[in-house]
Every structure is written in structure tokens, then in C-alpha cells.
Phi, psi and omega in degrees: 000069169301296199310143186281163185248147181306297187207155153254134187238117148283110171110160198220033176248184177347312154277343192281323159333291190265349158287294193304310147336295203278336169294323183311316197270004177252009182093007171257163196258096188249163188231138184240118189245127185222165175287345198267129153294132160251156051257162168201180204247161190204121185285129203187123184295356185106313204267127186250120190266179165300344177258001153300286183329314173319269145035261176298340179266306101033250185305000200056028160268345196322317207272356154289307198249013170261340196266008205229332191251209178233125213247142193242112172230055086334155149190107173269147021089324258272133188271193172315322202273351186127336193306124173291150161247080187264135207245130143271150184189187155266096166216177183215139191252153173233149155335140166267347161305333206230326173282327188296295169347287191310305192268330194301315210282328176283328165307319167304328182284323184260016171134313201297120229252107184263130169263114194232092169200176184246131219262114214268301209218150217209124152209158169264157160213172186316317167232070125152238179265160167200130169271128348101101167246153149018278172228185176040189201286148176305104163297126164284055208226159190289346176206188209203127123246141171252145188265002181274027165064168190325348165292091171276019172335265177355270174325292200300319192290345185260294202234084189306350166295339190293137157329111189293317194249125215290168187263008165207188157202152203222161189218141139227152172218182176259139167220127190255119198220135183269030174272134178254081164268125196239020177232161159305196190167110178227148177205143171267024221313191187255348189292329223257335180090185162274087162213183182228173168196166194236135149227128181224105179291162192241325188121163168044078193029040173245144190247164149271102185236138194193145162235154160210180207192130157316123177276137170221130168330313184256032183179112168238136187275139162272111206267015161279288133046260177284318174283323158314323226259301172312324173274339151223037138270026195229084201316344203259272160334314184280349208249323171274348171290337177284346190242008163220167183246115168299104172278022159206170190291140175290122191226127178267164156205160193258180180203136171253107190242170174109326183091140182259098159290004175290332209265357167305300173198089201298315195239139179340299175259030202241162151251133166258119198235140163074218197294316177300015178222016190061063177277340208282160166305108141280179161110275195287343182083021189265128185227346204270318191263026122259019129310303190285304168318327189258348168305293196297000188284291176336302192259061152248308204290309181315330200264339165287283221290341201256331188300315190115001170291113189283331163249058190296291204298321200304343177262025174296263195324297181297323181290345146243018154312302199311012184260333197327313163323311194278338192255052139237353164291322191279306200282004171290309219278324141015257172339340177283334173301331176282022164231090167288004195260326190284298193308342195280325196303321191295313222276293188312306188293347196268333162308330136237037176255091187302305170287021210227308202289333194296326214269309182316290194312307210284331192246013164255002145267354166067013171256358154228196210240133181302297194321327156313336157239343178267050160227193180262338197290324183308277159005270172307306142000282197301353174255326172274009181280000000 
């Protein structure tokens, strides 16, 4: 690559994938870079909620990655105390091995140029980015994003305020099981402390089982642990470990929810998208379709700015604050794990609020504002409904 290149995007899963997709398909010449070769492996609960799909639809991808997963239409609930939730919805769970795959090869089909190293150092100079690797030659492009999931190296190395330490960590393995479970599984049990788990099936009997647990400085959860504690208080989980075998290795990752804005625009010419900028949700942990929202945001701002628009990049940032509502909504309901008493209360009523259960339905579709349930004013709401 002598020519210098329009941008470079680090990191290659899902947002970075489809940014570099979108620069690609407008005639700029991006370099898509990750340390991994793929397919590789990625911790991850699986689960594509609806507004992944939007997405996805969106892009012409659906019908590749709907032909590649297992498709669900459930999601149970359980609070500390037990209280079931049941949500109807569209979802799909894909392997991330095989959906990361699924978006690298589309980027790729339209221009995007793969790069496979590991990126030592990130700076500016007078005309433009200069990527730095390990081993082999230095890139050269007029921008940058970086995509690199909860690793903030990078980021930190522009703009040192940002925060080193995530704000959770999730564990998973795989377990193949003859049990015949067809739904989401998300449960908050009190056996569990304040953290939550999942079972989510994949197809042809495989689950996605998985813990997670808020990070605090002053109590790190042991997720061996914690995952053992779950397979056998958690009635759901013991009844599939029993009709089954974990066929992988248990693998942790930390996750950055909430949004960083320092992690926004680390640098003049850099944009931070997705886990690196805090895209995941709290409270559900859901990450992967507003990662991919803040990619493709990211190579909008990137596509202004290379256009000749002089505040191309700067409207990166605002246009995603403008999500800021919905993640101080998640992260009020966040706060509900130190109260189990309150979630059963929460749990309870969704169980006889037909309009309270609607409310639900409605913000895991992304057709309502989470602060109609994930408050006290919601909450309350629900006895005059």
C-alpha cells in the first residue's frame, strides 16, 4: 500500500466491519486492520436483539446472517426472587465466530483492504494518521477509527483521561444439550449476588451459557465460580447441565457500557466506535447493534470530513450522544442489582401489566424510550394502567 490511504479502521468485528463497509462502498480506499487472523473466537453471549436486524437490513445483510444463526422468538426474564418475564420479540442468536466472519468478507467484497497485525502505536502528523505496527510497514491515511472493543490502549495513548477499567465482565462457554430449550434465558438470580446469566441457544443443541457481573474496584467476582454457582442454583441451567456437556472452554472479557465521551474523539483525526467508545448497554449487556450503529455513524462523519466538509468529523460525537437518554435509562435500571427486592416488585407487575409488559416489548424494539420502564415514574404508571 504506497498510496497514502483515506482511512484506516482497527479492528474488525462487527463495527469496525461495517464501517469500513461503508467507506469502502463510497470509493474510499480504507485499510480494515485486526491482530487476528479469521475466523477466531470472541466472547460473547451471540444474541442479535432487533435493532441489530434494522441494521442489518439496512445494509443487505440479513439474509446472510439470518441463513447462518438460529432464530428465537422468547426471551424469559427472571428476577432475583424468581418472577418469570416473558418478552415476544425477533431475535437471533450467530455464533461470533462465524457472524464476524460473515461482515469481514463483506467489507472486503466492496474494497476494504485486510490487514492482518498488530497495531503498536496510533499518532498524528501534519498530513494525516500514521498506524504503527509490531512488525511490518507503517500506514499512512488522512483518518482513523478505532474499533478496538474493550482494548483501550490505543485510545488512551491520544486521550489519557479515558478510563482503563471496564465497566463489567461476562464469561462464556458452550454446552451441547438435549434439552429442549428454544428461547433467550436471561436470569438475575439472588443465588447469584449482583451479577446476572444467560442461556441462549445456537441450534442443533448448543447453548451459549454464560456469567456476568458489574465491575467494582472493591469485589472481583471469581466467574469460575460464579458460573459453577449458576449451573446449580438456577433451575433452568441445572436441568441443562444435566441432559449435557460443556464443549468449550470457559473465556472472560471485560465490557465498556454507558458511552465514554472522551473515547469519541480521542484525537483530532481519530474517532473511537463501538465497545472502545462504551456503545454496550447497560443493565442487558447488549452490544453488538449499537456497535455497528456507532461504526456505521463513525464512517458518515469519516466520509464528510474526506469530502472536504471541514466539520465532517466533529459531527461524529454529537450525533451519538444523541443516544445519551437511552443509556442513562439502562444505566438507572443498572442500579437495580443492589435492590432484588425492587426488581421482583418490577418483575411482579410486569407479569400483571399488560401495559407495563407492552412497555417492555417496546424498548427491546427500540419503538420506545427505556425511561417509560426503567423508572420509578414507569413503575408507578403501571397500577393506574
Amino acid at each position: 500500500m504506497k498510496k497514502p490511504l483515506d482511512a484506516v479502521v482497527v479492528g474488525s468485528g462487527p463495527c469496525g466491519a461495517l464501517a469500513a463497509r461503508s467507506l469502502a462502498a463510497r470509493g474510499w480506499r480504507v485499510a480494515l486492520v485486526d491482530r487476528h487472523a479469521f475466523p477466531r473466537q470472541k466472547v460473547c453471549g451471540d444474541a442479535l436483539l432487533p435493532d441489530a436486524f434494522d441494521i442489518l437490513r439496512d445494509q443487505g445483510l440479513a439474509d446472510a446472517v439470518v441463513g447462518a444463526g438460529h432464530p428465537s422468538s422468547v426471551l424469559s426474564v427472571f428476577s432475583p426472587g424468581g418472577y418469570e418475564v416473558r418478552v415476544s420479540g425477533d431475535f437471533l442468536t450467530v455464533r461470533r465466530e462465524v457472524l464476524d466472519v460473515l461482515l469481514h468478507r463483506a467489507a472486503i467484497q466492496l474494497g476494504a483492504e485486510p490487514i492482518v497485525a498488530a497495531v503498536s502505536s496510533v499518532s498524528e502528523n501534519p498530513d494525516g494518521v500514521c498506524v504503527e505496527f509490531r512488525s511490518g510497514p507503517t500506514l499512512q491515511a488522512r483518518a482513523c477509527i478505532l474499533a478496538t472493543g474493550a482494548d483501550t490502549r490505543l485510545l488512551r495513548s491520544l486521550q489519557p483521561v479515558i478510563s482503563p477499567a471496564p465497566t463489567a465482565v461476562a464469561s462464556r462457554c458452550y454446552v451441547q444439550s438435549s434439552r429442549p430449550l428454544d428461547r433467550l434465558v436471561v436470569t438475575y438470580d439472588r443465588g447469584l449476588g449482583p451479577a446476572y446469566a444467560w442461556i441462549f441457544p445456537v441450534g442443533e443443541g448448543l447453548f451459549n451459557v454464560g456469567v456476568g457481573s458489574v465491575y467494582r474496584s472493591q469485589k472481583r467476582f471469581d466467574h469460575r465460580s460464579l458460573f459453577e454457582r449458576f449451573t446449580t442454583v438456577f433451575p433452568e441451567a441445572r436441568a441443562l447441565m444435566a441432559t449435557g456437556q460443556i464443549v468449550s472452554p470457559l473465556r472472560s472479557a471485560p465490557l465498556r457500557c454507558g458511552l465514554d465521551r472522551h473515547a469519541l474523539r480521542p484525537g483530532r483525526l481519530f474517532l473511537g466506535a463501538g465497545e472502545a467508545a462504551g456503545s454496550t448497554f447497560p443493565f442487558t449487556g447488549e452490544g453488538i447493534g449499537k456497535a455497528m450503529a456507532t461504526g456505521l455513524l463513525a464512517a458518515d462523519a469519516v466520509h464528510a470530513f474526506l469530502g472536504g466538509e471541514g466539520e465532517g468529523l466533529d459531527s461524529y460525537a454529537s450525533a451519538v450522544l444523541r443516544l445519551e437518554p437511552r443509556y442513562r435509562a439502562y444505566s438507572a435500571a443498572h442500579r437495580l442489582l443492589d435492590y432484588p427486592r425492587l426488581m421482583d416488585l418490577a418483575a411482579w407487575r410486569l407479569q400483571k401489566s399488560h401495559w407495563l409488559a407492552g412497555r417492555l416489548s417496546g424498548v427491546l424494539q427500540e419503538e420506545e424510550d427505556p425511561r417509560s420502564l426503567f423508572s420509578i415514574a414507569g413503575l408507578l404508571g403501571s397500577f393506574f394502567r
